[in-house]
MDAnalysis code that builds the backbone (N, CA, C; Angstrom):
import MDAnalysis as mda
import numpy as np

u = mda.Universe.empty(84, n_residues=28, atom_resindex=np.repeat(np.arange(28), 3), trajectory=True)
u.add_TopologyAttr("name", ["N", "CA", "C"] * 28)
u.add_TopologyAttr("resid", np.arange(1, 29))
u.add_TopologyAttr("resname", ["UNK", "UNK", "UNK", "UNK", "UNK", "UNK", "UNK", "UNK", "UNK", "UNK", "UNK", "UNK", "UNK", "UNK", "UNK", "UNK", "UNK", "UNK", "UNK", "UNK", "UNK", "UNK", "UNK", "UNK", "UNK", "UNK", "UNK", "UNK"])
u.atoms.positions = np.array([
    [-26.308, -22.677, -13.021],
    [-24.853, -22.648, -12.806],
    [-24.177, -21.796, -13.877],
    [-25.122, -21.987, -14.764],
    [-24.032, -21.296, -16.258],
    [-24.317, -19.803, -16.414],
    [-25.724, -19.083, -15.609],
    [-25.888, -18.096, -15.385],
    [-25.009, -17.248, -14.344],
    [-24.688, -18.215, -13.383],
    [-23.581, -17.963, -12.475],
    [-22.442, -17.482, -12.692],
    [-21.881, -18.253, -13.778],
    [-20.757, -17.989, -13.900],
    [-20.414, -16.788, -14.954],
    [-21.489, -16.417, -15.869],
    [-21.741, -15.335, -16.537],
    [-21.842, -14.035, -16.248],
    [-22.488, -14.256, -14.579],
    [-22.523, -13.042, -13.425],
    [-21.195, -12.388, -13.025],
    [-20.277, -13.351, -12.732],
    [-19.147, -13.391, -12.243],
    [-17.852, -12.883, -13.238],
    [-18.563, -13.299, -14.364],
    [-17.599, -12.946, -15.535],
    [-17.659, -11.257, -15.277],
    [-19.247, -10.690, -15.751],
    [-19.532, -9.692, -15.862],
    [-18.968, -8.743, -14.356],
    [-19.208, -9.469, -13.331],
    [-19.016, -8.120, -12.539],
    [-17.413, -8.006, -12.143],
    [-16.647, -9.401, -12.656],
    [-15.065, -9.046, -12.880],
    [-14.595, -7.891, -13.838],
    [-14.972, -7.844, -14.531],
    [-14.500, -7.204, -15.793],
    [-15.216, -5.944, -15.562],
    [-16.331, -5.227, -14.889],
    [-17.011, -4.179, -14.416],
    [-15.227, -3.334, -13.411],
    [-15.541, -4.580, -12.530],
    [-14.343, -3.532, -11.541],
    [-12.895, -3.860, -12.242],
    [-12.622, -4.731, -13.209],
    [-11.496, -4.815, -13.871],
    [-11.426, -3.634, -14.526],
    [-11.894, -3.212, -15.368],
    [-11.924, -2.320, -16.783],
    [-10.980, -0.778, -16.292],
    [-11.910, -0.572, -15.234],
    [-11.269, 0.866, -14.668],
    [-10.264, 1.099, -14.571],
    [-9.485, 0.086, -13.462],
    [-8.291, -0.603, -13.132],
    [-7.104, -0.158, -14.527],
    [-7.890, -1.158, -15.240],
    [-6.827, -1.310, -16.484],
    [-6.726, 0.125, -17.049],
    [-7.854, 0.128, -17.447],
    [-7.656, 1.770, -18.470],
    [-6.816, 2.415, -17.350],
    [-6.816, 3.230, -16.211],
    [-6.289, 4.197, -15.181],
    [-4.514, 3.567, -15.310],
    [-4.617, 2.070, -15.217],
    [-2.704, 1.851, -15.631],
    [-2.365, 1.994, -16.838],
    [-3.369, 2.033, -18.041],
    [-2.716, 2.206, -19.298],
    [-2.129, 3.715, -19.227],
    [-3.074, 4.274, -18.887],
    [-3.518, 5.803, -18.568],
    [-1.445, 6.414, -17.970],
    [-1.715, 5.868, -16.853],
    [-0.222, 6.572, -16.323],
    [1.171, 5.687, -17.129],
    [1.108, 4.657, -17.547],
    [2.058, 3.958, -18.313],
    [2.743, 5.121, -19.871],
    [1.222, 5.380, -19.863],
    [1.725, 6.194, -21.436],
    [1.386, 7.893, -20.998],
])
């Protein structure tokens, strides 16, 4: 279960990251 949720962490933050940087990106 605790591997599970470690998975989930990881592949949030995989398709998060881009996301974020690309809005910091046009913000500034």
């Amino acid at each position: 279960m605790r591997l599970l949720l470690v998975w989930l962490v990881n592949a949030v933050a995989l398709i998060a990251l881009p996301y974020l940087m690309s809005s910091i990106q046009v913000d500034s």
